[in-house]
N, C-alpha and C positions, 0 to 999 in steps of 0.2 A: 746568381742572386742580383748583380747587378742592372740584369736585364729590368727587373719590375722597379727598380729603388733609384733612375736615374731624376726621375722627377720628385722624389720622395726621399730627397737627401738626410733627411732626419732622422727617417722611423729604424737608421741602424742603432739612433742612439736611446730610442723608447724600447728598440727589442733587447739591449743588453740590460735594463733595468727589470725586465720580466721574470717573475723566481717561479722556480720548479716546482710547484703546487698544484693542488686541483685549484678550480675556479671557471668566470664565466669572462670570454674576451667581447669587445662592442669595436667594430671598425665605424670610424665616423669619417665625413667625408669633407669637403674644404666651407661646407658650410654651417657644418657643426652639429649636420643630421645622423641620425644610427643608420648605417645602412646592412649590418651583418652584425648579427648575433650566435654565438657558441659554446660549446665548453669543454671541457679538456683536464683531464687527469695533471698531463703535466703542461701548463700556460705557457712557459717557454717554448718548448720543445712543438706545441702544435701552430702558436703563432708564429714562428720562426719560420714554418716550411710553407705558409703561403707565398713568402718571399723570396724561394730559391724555386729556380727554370727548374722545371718537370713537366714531361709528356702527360701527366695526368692531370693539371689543371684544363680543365674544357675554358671553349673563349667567356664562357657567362662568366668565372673562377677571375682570369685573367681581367676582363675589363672593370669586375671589382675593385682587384689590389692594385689595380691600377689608380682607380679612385681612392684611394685609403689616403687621408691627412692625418688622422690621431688612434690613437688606440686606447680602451679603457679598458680597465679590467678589475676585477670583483671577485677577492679572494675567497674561497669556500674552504669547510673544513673538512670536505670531500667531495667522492665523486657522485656522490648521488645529492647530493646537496645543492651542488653544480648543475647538475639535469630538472632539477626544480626548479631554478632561479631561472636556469637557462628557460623553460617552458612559460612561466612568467612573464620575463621581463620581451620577450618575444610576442607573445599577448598584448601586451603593454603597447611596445613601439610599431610592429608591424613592421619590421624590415625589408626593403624591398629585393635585397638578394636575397633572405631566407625565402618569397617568396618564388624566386626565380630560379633558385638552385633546385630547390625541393616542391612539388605539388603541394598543394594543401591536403590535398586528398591523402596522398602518402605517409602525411603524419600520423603519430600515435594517440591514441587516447586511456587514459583510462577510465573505463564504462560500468555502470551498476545499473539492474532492474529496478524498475517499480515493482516488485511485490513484497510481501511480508516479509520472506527473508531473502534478500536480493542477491545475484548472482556479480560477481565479481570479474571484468577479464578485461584485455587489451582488442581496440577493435581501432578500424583506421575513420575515416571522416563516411567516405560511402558508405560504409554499414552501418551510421549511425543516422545517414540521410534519410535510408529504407525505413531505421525501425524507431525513430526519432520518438513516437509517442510513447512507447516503453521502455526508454532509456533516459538517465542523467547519465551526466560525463563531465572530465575534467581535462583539461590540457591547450594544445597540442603541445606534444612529446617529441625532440626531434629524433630522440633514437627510442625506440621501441624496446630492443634489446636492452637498455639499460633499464625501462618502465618495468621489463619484467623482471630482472632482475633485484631491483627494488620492492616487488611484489612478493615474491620468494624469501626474501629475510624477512618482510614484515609479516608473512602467512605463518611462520612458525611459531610466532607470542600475540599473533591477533588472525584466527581463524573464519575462513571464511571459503563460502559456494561458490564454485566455478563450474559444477554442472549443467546442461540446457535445461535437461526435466529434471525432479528429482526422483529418484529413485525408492524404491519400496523395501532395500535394507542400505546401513551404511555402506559409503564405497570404500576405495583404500586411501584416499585422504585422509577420513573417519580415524583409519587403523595409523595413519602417521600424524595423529597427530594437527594436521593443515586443515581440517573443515570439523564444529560441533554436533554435524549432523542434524539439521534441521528438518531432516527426512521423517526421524523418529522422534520428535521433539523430545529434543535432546538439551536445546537452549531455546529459554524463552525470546519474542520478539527484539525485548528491552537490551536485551542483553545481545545481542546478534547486533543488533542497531548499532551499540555501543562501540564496537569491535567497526564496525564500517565506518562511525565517525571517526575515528581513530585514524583508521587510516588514510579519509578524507585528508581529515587536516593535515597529517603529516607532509599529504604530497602539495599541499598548497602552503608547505613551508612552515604551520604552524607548531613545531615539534616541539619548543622549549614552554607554552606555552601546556601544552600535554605534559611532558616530564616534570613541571612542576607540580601539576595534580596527581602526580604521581608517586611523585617524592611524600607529599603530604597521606595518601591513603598506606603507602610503604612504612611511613613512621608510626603512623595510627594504628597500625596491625600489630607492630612489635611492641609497644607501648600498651597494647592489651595481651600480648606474648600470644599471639597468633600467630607465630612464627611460620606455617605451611602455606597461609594466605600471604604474608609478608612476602615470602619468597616469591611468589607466585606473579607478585606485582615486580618484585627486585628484578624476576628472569626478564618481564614484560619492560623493565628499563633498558636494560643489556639490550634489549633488540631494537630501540630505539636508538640506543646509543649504536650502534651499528649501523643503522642507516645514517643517520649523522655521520659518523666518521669514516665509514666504509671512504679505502683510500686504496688508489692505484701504485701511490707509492708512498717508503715508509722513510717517515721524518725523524732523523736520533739527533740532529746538531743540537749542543748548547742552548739555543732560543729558544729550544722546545723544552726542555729543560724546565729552564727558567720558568718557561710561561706553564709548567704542571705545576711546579712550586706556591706559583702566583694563585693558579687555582684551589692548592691548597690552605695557602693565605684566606680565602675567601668562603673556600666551606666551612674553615674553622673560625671564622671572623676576627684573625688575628691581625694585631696590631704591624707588622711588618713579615715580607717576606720568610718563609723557615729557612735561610740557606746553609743553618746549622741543626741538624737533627742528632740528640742522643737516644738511641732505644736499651731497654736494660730488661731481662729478663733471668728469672730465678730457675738453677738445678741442683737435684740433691737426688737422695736414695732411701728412703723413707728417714729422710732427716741427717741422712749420716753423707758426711764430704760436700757439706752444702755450699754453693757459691753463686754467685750473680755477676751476670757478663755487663758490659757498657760498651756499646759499639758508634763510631761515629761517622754520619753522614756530611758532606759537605757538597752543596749544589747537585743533589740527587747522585752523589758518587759514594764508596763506598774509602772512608780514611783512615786506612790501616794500623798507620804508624800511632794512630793518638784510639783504639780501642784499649780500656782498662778492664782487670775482673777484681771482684773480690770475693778473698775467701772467707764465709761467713763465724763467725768465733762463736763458740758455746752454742750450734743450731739445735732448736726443739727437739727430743727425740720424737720422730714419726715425719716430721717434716711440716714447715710454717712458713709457706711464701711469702706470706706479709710481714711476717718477722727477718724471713731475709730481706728482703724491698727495704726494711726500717731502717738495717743496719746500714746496707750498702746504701741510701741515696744520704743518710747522715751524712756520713765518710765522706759523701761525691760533696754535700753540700759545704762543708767545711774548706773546700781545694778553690784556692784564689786562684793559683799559678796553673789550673786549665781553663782554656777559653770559656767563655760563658756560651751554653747553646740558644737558641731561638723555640727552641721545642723539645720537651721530654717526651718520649714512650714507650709509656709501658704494656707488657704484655700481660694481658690478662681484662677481666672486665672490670665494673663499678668497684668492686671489692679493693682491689689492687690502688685503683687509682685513690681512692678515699685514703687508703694507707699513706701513699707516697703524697699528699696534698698534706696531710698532717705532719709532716716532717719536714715539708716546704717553708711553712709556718713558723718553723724550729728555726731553719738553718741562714745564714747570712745573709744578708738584705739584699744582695746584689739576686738574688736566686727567689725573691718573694715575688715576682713580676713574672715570671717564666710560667708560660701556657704548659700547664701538663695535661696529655691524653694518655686513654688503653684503646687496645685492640686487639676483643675477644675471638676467638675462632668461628664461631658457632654459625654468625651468619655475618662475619665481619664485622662488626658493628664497635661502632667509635663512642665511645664514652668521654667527654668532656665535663669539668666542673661546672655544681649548680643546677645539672640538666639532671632528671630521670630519663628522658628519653632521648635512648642513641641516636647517631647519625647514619642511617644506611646507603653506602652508595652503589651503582653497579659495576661487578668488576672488570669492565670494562676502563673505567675511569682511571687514570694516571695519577690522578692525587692519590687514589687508594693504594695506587699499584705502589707509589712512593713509600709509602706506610709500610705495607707488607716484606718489601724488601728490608725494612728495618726491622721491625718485629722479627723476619724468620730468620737475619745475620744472628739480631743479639739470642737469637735461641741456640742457632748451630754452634757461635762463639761458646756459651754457658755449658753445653752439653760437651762439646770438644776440653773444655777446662775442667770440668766434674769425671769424668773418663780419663782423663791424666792423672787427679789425683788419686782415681781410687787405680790406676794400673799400677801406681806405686805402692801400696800394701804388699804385705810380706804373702807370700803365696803361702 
């Protein structure tokens, strides 16, 4: 390592700041030009090895990092996120080792027809010199491999032609699924089109600006209880949220944490962090040995020691989840001497939460400011006060994921307390 860093006595102390993330690295050089651009699953780990002796840097690699004064780098929230930015900002500056290491010709594109329904595929700079008048294109891409790989998750919620001719019945794309067959018109232009801006923009980085129009046709579906289109759009988030976070390596420390929490802060438009969550759900046997669990999260952990249950007195016969919810969140409301949480939830949908909002009402002042949500099964969906219309995310998302894991403790919790007490009846 020494060999390249004898003149670049500093950059041991820029590479020990580099964390282990995807992203995109910029070597600039003493006068403050970009001369290499990259990207890399993990930032550390690939920036590091231009600087340790190996027989596989060529002398073009070599009189590079030889030139290396500064490093930037451009943290992504994955690897393909990284291959976009990276293909951009490469555009952008023109680096003269990207151009030395690599041909231009050898880079990747990705290519669509001009015809009605336009054929979709990876092609490099020469064959797009040859067929220039029948093609648009985007890029260059410096890994190929990853262009298609990106193309493959996004082909399964946004289908599209990658045949040369088309064909006189569907092929087996058709049958998986990856192509609407526009052979048979199958889908109209508008709609075909639709599917290829999509994907356009995605690769030019524009993806949040998609998912939010997508959030809003997601909610408009369920809001007219179109629930099979709702889905439809929800699946088509997921794959979005995939290429987004599609990650070479997976992130558990505390920060990440934190920052799902934060994002949960923000879907739900709450007043501070949730780093205390109670979720509370109701079990019973048509009414008989009924009881409601209270399980407590703390900083997306599960805190054993402070879950409470209670067992409901005088339960309806047949059984009344809201009348158990009434009794137990009184009870909980009246308790100084437990912490106060940042967030209630409950399981179940509007129904549910309308209940426990009207005992909120009731119960001691410290407890009339507390955000309460549900979270009904059916298509996940978050009910918060004041609103009719849920909040749907895809479950891909970690805020959701944080939810769930509460919702399904305080179920396992309620269900494991209601099956003790009825093991206890006399056989």
């Amino acid at each position: 390592m020494d060999n390249f860093l004898d003149s670049n006595s500093h950059i041991p102390s820029i590479l020990k700041d580099i964390p282990t993330i995807a992203g995109v690295y910029m070597f600039l050089n003493s006068d403050g030009n970009i001369i290499y651009i990259g990207k890399a699953v993990n930032l550390k780990n690939r920036v590091s090895s231009y600087f340790r002796f190996n027989n596989s840097l060529n002398s073009a690699k070599i009189a590079m990092v030889r030139e290396v004064a500064n490093i930037e780098i451009k943290p992504c929230d994955g690897e393909i996120e990284a291959l976009i930015l990276e293909s951009n900002l490469i555009k952008k500056y023109n680096p003269k080792y990207n151009v030395l290491l690599k041909d231009d010709k050898s880079y990747s594109y990705l290519v669509w027809t001009k015809e009605d329904f336009p054929r979709i595929f990876v092609a490099h700079k020469t064959y797009i010199d040859i067929h220039t008048h029948q093609l648009e294109y985007l890029g260059p891409f410096v890994s190929g491999e990853s262009l298609r790989k990106t193309l493959k998750i996004l082909r399964r919620h946004f289908p599209y032609r990658s045949c040369k001719t088309m064909p006189k019945t569907p092929c087996i794309y058709y049958k998986l699924g990856k192509c609407d067959a526009p052979c048979i018109q199958n889908i109209n232009k508008i709609s075909y089109r639709d599917n290829l801006n999509t994907i356009i923009d995605i690769m030019k980085g524009k993806s949040r600006s998609i998912l939010k129009k997508l959030y809003i046709q997601m909610q408009s579906y369920a809001h007219l209880q179109k629930f099979e289109q709702a889905l439809e759009i929800k699946n088509q988030i997921e794959a979005l949220q995939k290429v987004s976070l599609h990650k070479g390596i997976i992130q558990s420390s505390k920060s990440y944490k934190y920052k799902y929490l934060e994002e949960l802060q923000s879907v739900l438009k709450l007043d501070k962090t949730p780093k205390r969550i109670e979720g509370y759900d109701s079990s019973h046997f048509h009414g008989d040995k009924a009881v409601v669990s209270m399980v407590v999260f703390e900083n997306a952990k599960p805190a054993k020691d402070q879950y409470r249950k209670f067992k409901i007195n005088q339960p309806p016969e047949g059984g009344d989840d809201f009348y158990n919810l009434n009794q137990a969140l009184t009870r909980r409301f009246k308790r100084k001497d437990w912490p106060i949480p940042d967030l209630i939830l409950i399981d179940g949908g509007k129904g549910q939460l309308s209940t426990v909002i009207k005992v909120q009402q009731k119960g001691n002042i410290e407890f009339k400011s507390i955000p309460i949500i549900s979270l009904a099964k059916r298509l996940e969906e978050i009910y918060i006060p004041d609103s009719d219309t849920p909040i749907l995310l895809p479950k891909s998302a970690k805020s959701l994921q944080i939810l769930q894991q509460v919702r399904d403790e305080a179920h396992r919790f309620a269900v494991t307390y209601h099956r003790k007490l009825r093991d206890k009846l006399p056989k």
